[in-house]
ZATIMAR-879197 format. One record per residue: residue in one letter; chain; z, x, y of N, C-alpha, C in turn. Coordinates in steps of 0.001 Angstrom, whole numbers, plus 500000, padded with zeros to 6 digits. Each point is the difference from the previous one (the first is absolute). Layout:
# ZATIMAR-879197
type | mol | nzz | nxx | nyy | cazz | caxx | cayy | czz | cxx | cyy
A | A | Z | X | Y | Z | X | Y | Z | X | Y
...
//
This chain:
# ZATIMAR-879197
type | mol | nzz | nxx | nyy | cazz | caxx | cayy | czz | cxx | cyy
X | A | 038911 | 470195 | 564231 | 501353 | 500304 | 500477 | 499952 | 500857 | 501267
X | A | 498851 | 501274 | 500054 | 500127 | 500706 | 500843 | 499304 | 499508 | 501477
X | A | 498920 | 498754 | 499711 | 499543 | 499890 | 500943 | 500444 | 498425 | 500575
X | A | 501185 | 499380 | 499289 | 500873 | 499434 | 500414 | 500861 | 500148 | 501019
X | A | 500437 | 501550 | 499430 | 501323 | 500678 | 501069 | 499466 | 500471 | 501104
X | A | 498589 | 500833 | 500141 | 499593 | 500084 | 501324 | 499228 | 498927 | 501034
X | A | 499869 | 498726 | 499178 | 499446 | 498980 | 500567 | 501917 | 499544 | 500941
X | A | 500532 | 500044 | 499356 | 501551 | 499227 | 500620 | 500371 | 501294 | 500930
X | A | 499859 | 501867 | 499761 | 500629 | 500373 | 500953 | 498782 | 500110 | 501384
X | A | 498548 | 499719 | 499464 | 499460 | 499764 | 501725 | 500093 | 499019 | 500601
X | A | 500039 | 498688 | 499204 | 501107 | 498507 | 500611 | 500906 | 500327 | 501096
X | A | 500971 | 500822 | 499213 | 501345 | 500195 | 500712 | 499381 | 500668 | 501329
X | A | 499641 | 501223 | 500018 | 499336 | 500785 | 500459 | 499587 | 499796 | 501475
X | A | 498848 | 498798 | 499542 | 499385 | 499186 | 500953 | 500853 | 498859 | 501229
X | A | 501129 | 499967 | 499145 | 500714 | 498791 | 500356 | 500861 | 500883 | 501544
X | A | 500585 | 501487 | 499328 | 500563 | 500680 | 500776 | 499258 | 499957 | 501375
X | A | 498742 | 500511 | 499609 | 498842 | 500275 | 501434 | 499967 | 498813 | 500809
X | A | 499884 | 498701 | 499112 | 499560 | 498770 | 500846 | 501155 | 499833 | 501067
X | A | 501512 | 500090 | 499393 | 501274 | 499586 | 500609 | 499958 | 501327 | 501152
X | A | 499390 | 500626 | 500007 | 500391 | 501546 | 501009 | 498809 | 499359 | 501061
X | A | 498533 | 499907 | 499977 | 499269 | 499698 | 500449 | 500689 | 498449 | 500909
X | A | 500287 | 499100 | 499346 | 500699 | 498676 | 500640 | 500519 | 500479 | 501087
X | A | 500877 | 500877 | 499757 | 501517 | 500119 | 500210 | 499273 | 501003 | 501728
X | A | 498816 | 501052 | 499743 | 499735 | 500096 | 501340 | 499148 | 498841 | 500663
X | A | 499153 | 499221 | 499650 | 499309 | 499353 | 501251 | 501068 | 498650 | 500201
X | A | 501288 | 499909 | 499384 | 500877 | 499055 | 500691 | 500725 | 500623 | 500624
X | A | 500435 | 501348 | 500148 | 500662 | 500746 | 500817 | 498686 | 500464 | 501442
X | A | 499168 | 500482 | 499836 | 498793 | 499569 | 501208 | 499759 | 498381 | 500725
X | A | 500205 | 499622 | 499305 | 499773 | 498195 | 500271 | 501327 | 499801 | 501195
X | A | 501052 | 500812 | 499637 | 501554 | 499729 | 500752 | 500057 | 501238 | 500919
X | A | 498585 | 500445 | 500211 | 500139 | 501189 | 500664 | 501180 | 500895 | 500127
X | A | 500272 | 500142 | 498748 | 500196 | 500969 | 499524 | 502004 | 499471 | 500204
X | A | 500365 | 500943 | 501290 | 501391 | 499146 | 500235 | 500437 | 498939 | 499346
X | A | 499233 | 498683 | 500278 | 500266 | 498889 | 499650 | 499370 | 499718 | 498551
X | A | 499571 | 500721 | 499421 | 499348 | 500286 | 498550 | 500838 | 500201 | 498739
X | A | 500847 | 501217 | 500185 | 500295 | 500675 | 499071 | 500929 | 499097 | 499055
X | A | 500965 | 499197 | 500378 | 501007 | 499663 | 499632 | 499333 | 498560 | 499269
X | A | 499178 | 499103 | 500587 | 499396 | 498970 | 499182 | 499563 | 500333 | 498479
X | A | 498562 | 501172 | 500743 | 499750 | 500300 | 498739 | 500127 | 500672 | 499159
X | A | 501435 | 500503 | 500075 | 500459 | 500743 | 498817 | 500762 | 498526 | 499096
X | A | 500458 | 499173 | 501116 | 500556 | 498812 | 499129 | 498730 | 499292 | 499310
X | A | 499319 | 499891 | 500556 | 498610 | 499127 | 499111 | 499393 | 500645 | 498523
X | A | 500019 | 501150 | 500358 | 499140 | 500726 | 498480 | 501900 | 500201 | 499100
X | A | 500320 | 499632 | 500663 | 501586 | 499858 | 499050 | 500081 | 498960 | 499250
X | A | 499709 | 498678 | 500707 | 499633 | 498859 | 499625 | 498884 | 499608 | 498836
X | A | 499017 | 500900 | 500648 | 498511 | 500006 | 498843 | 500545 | 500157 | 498792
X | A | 500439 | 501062 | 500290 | 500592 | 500846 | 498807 | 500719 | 499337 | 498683
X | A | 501361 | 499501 | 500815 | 500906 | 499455 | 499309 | 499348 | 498456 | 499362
X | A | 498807 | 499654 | 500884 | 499600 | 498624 | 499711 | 499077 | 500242 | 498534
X | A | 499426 | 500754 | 500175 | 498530 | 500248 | 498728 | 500219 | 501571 | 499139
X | A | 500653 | 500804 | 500736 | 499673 | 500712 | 498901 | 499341 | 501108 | 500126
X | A | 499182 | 500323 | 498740 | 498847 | 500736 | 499964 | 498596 | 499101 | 499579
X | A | 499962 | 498839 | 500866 | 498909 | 498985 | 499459 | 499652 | 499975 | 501816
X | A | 499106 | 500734 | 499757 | 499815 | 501116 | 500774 | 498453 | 498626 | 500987
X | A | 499465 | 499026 | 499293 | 499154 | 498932 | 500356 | 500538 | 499124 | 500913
X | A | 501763 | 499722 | 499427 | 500814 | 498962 | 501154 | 500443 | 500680 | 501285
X | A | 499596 | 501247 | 499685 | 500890 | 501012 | 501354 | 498347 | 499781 | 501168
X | A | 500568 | 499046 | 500929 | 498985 | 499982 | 500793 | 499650 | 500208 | 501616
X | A | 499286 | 500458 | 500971 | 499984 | 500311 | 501169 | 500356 | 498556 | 500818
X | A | 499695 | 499110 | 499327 | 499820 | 498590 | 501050 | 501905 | 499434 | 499916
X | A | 500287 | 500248 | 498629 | 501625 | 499811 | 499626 | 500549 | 501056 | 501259
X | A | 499675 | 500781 | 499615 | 500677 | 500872 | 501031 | 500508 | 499898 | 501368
X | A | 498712 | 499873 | 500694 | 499471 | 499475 | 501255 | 501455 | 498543 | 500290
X | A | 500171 | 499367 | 499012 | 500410 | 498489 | 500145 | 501406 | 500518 | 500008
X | A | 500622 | 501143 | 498998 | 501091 | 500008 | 500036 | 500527 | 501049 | 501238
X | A | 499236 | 500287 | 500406 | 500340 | 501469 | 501299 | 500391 | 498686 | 500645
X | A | 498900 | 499153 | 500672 | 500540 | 499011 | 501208 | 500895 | 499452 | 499462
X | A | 500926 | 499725 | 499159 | 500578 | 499301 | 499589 | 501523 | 500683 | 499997
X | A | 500150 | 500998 | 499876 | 501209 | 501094 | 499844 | 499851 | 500492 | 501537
X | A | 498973 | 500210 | 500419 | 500050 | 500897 | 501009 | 501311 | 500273 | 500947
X | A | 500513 | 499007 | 500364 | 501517 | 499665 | 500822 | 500479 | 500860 | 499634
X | A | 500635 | 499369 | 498447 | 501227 | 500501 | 499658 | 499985 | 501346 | 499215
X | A | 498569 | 500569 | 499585 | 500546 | 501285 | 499261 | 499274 | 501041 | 501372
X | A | 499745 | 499380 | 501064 | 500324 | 500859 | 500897 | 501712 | 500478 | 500569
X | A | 500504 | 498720 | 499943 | 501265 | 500328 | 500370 | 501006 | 500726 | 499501
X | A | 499671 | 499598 | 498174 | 500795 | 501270 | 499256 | 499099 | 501232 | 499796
X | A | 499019 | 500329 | 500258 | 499214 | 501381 | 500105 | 501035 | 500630 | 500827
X | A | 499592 | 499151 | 501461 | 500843 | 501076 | 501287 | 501846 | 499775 | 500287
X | A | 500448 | 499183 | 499309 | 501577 | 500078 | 499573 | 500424 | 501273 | 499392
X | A | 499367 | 500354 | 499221 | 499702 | 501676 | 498774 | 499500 | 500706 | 500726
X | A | 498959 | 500200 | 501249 | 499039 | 500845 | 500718 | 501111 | 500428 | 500824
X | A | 500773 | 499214 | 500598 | 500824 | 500455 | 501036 | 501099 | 500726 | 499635
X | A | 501050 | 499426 | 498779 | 500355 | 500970 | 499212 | 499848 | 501525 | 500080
X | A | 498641 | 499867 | 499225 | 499638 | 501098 | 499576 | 499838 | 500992 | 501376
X | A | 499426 | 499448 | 501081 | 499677 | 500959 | 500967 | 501315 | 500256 | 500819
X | A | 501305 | 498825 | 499959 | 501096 | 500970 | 500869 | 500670 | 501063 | 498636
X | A | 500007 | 500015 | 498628 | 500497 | 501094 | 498761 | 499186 | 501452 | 500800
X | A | 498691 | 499320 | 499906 | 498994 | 501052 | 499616 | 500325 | 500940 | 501938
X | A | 500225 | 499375 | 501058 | 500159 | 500367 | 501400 | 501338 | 500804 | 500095
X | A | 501082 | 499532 | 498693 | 500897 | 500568 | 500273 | 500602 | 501142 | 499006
X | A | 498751 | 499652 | 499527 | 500290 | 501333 | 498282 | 499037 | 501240 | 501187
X | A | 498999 | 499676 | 500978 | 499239 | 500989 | 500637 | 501072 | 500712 | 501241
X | A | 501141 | 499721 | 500514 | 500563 | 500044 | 500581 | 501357 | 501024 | 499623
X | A | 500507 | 499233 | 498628 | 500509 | 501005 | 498939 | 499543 | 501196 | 499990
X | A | 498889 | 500162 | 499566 | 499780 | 501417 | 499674 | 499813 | 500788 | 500728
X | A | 500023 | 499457 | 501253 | 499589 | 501432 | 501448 | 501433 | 500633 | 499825
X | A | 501083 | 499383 | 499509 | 500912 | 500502 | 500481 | 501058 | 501031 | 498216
X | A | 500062 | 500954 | 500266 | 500391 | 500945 | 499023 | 501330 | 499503 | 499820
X | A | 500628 | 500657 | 498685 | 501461 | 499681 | 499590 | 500232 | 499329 | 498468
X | A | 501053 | 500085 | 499730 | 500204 | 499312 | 498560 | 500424 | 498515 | 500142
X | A | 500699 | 499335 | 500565 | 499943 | 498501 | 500409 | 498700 | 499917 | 500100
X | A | 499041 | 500266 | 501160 | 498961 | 499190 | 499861 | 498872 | 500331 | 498988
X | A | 500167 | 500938 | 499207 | 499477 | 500202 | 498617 | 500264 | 498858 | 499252
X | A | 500980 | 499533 | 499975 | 500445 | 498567 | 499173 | 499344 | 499240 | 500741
X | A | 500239 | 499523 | 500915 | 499461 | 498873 | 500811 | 498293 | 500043 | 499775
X | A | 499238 | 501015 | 500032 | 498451 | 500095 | 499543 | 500089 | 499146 | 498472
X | A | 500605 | 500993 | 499095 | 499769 | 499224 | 498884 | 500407 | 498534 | 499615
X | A | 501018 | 499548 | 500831 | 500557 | 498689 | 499904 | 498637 | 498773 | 500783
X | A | 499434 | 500520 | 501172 | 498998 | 499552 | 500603 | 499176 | 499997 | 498732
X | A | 499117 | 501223 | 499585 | 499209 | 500200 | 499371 | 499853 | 498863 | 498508
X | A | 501057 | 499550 | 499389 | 500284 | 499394 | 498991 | 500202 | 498428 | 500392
X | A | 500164 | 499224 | 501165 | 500123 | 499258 | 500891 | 498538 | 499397 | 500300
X | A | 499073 | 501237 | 500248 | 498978 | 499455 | 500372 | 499156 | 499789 | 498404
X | A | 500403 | 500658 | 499292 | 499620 | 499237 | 498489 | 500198 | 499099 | 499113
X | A | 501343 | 499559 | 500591 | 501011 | 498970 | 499365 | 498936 | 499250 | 501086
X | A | 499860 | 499462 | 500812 | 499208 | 498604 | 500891 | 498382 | 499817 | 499890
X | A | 499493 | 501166 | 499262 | 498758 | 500164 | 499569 | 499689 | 499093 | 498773
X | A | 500964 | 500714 | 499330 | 499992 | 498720 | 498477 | 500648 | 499052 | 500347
X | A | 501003 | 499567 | 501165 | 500229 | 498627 | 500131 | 499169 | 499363 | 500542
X | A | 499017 | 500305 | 500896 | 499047 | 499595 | 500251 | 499226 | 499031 | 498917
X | A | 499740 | 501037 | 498656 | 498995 | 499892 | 499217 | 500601 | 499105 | 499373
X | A | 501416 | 499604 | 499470 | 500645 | 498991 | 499297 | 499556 | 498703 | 501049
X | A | 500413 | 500178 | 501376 | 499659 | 498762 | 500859 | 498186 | 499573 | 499837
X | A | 499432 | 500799 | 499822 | 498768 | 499438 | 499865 | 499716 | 499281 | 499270
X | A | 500609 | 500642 | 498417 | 499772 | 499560 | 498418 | 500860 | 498556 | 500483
X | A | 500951 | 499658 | 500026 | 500683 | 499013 | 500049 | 499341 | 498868 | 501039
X | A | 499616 | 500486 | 501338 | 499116 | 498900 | 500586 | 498779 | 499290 | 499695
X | A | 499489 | 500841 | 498920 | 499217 | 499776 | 499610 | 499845 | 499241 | 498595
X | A | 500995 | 500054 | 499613 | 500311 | 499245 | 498763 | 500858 | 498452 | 500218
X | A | 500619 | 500385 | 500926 | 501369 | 498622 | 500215 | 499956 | 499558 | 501247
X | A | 500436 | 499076 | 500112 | 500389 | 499145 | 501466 | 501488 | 500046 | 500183
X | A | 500062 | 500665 | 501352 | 501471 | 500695 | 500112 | 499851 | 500148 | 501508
X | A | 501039 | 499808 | 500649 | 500421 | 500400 | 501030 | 499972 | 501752 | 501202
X | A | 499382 | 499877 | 501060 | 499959 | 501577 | 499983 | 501419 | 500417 | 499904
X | A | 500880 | 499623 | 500819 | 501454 | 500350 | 499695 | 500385 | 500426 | 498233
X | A | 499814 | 499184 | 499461 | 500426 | 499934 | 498493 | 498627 | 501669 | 499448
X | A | 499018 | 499824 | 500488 | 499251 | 500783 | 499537 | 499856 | 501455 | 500392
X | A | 500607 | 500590 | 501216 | 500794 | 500877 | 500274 | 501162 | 500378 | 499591
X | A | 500768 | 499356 | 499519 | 500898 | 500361 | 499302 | 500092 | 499796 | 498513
X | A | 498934 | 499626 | 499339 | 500060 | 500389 | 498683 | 499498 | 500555 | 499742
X | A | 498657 | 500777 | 501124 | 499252 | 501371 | 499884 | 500617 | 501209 | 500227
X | A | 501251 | 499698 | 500666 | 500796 | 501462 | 499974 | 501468 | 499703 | 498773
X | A | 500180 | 499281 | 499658 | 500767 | 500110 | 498940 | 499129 | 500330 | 498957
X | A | 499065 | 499595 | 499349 | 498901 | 499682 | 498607 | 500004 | 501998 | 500319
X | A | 500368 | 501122 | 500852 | 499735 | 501272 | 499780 | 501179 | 500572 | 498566
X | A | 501120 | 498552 | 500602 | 501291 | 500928 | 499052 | 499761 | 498934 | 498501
X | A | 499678 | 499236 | 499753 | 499756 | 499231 | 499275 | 499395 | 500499 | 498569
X | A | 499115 | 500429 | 499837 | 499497 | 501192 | 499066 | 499465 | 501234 | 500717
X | A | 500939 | 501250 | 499003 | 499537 | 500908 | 500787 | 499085 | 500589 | 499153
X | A | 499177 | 499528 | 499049 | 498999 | 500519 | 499273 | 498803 | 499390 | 500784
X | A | 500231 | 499457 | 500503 | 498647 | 498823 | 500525 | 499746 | 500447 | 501413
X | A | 501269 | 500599 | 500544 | 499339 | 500579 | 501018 | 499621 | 501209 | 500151
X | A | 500464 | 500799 | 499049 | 499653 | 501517 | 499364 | 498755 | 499548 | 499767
X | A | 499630 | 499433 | 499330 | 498452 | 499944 | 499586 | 499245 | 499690 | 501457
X | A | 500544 | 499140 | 501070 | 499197 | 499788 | 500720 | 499708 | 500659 | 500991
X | A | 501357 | 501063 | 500212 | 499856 | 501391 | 500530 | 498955 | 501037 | 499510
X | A | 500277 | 500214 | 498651 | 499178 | 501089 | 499272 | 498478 | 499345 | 500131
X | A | 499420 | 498836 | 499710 | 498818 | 499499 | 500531 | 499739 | 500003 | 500982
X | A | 500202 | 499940 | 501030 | 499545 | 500333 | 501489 | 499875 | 501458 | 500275
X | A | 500969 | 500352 | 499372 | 500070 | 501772 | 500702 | 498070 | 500306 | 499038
X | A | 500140 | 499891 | 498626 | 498578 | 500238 | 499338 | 498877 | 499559 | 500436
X | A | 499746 | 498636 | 500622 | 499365 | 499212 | 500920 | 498905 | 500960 | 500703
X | A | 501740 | 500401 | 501124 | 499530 | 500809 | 500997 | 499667 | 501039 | 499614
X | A | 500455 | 500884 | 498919 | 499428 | 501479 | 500042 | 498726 | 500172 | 499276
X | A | 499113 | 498802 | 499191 | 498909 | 499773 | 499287 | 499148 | 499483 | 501546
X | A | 500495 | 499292 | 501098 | 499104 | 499745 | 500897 | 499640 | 500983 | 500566
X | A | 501066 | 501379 | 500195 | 499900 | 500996 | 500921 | 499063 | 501037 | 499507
X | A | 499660 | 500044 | 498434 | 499058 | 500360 | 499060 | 499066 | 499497 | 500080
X | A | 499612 | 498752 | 500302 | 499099 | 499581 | 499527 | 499603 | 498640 | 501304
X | A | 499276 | 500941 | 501316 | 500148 | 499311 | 501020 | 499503 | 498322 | 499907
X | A | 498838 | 500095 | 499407 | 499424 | 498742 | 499853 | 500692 | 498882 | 499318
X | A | 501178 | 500224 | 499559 | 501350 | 498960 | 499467 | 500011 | 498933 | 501039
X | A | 499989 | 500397 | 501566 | 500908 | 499588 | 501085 | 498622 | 498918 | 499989
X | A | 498867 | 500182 | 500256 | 498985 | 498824 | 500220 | 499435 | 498931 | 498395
X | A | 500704 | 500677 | 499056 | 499759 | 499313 | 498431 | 500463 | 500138 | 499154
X | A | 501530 | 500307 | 500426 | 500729 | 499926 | 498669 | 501644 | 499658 | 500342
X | A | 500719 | 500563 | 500861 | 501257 | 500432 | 500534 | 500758 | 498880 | 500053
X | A | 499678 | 498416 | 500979 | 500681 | 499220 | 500713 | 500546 | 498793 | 498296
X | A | 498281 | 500043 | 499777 | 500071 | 499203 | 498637 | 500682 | 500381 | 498902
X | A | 499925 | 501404 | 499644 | 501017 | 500961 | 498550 | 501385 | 499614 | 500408
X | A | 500312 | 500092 | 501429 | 501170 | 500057 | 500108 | 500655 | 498590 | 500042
X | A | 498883 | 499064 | 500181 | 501000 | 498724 | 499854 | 499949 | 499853 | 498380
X | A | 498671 | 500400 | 499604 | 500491 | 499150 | 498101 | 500737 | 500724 | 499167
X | A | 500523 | 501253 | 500432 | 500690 | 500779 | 499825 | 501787 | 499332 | 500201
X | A | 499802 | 499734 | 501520 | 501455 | 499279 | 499896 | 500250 | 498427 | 499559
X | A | 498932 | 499550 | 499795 | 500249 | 498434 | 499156 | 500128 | 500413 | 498942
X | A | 499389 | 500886 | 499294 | 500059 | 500708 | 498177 | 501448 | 500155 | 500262
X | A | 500627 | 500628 | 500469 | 501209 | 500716 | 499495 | 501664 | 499585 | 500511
X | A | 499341 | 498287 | 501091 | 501545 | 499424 | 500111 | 499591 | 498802 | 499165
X | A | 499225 | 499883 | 499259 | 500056 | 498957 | 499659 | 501515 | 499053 | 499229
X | A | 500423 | 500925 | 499305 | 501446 | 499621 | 499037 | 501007 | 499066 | 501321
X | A | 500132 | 501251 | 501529 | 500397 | 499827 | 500624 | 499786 | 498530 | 501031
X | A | 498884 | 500021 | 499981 | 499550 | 498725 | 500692 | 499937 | 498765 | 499045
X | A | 499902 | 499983 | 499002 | 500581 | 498863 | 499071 | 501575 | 499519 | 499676
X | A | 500952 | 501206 | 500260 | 501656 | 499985 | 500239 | 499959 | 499134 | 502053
X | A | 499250 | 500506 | 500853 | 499623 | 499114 | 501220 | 499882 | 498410 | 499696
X | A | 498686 | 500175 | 499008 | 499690 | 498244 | 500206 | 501363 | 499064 | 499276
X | A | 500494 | 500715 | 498530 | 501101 | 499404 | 499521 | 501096 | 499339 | 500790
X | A | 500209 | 501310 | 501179 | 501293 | 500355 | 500911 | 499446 | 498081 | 501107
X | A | 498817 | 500586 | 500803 | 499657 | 498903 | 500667 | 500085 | 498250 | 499244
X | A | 499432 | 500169 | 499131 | 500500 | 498254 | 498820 | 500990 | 499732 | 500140
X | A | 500995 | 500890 | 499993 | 501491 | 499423 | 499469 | 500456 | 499271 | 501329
//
């Protein structure tokens, strides 16, 4: 029994490292810029495709599905990148300036740039699962925030832990971080992304 359970949690374990490891030499492969956004969609893909069968999760699959996405989950990477950098340019802009209005306006920014973080992460999960339109897929990545708000509480409260276990524990960022955090968010929309595929059938 006992050497069951640690045979399945270094499986898992392993599976995390492999998808983090992927996830940088396809982000090097796209030098980096042109990297990030593929292969966070590809080890999304792995993921959602196999599992923790950790034998089908493979470098050559990989390789096939980067060129293969490359286009388009570049385009929704930097659709969200740009976003994020005029929030994030204008939440920096906010705060030079003192007062109680723009005290609100920080925190309204501030919550803005978190609300498109997890829409982001819904747009990934969903591109990666369905064939959908980017139009359609932008906008059901920022609705799917109000949709359950337990699901995105969780996916808030998981990222924030993510990050503060990486900031502990530097060596996360090269073998553990990119990968926890995706099987982390396939674990915990799952309910949600099955109310998606239903929604898409009909």
């Amino acid at each position: 029994m006992i050497g069951k359970a640690l045979e399945t949690f270094f499986i898992r374990i392993w599976v995390i490292v492999k998808l983090t490891l992927f996830f940088g030499i396809l982000t090097a492969t796209g030098l980096i810029v042109a990297g990030i956004g593929p292969a966070l969609k590809v080890i999304t893909i792995l993921y959602l495709s196999y599992d923790f069968d950790y034998k089908s999760i493979t470098l050559r699959e990989a390789f096939q599905l980067f060129r293969k996405e490359f286009a388009r989950a570049n385009l929704i990477f930097w659709i969200y990148t740009a976003i994020l950098i005029l929030l994030s340019y204008n939440l920096y802009l906010s705060v030079q300036i003192s007062g109680l209005l723009f005290l609100v306006v920080d925190f309204i920014l501030f919550f803005a740039l978190i609300f498109v973080i997890i829409a982001f992460e819904y747009a990934l999960l969903i591109d990666s699962q369905f064939e959908i339109s980017i139009k359609n897929l932008i906008g059901l990545s920022f609705i799917s925030n109000f949709v359950n708000f337990m699901t995105y509480l969780k996916l808030l409260v998981g990222l924030v832990l993510i990050l503060a276990l990486t900031y502990q524990f530097k060596g996360l960022i090269l073998f553990g971080m990119i990968g926890l955090l995706q099987v982390y968010c396939v674990a915990v929309t799952k309910d949600w992304r099955n109310h998606v595929e239903e929604q898409l059938a009909e």
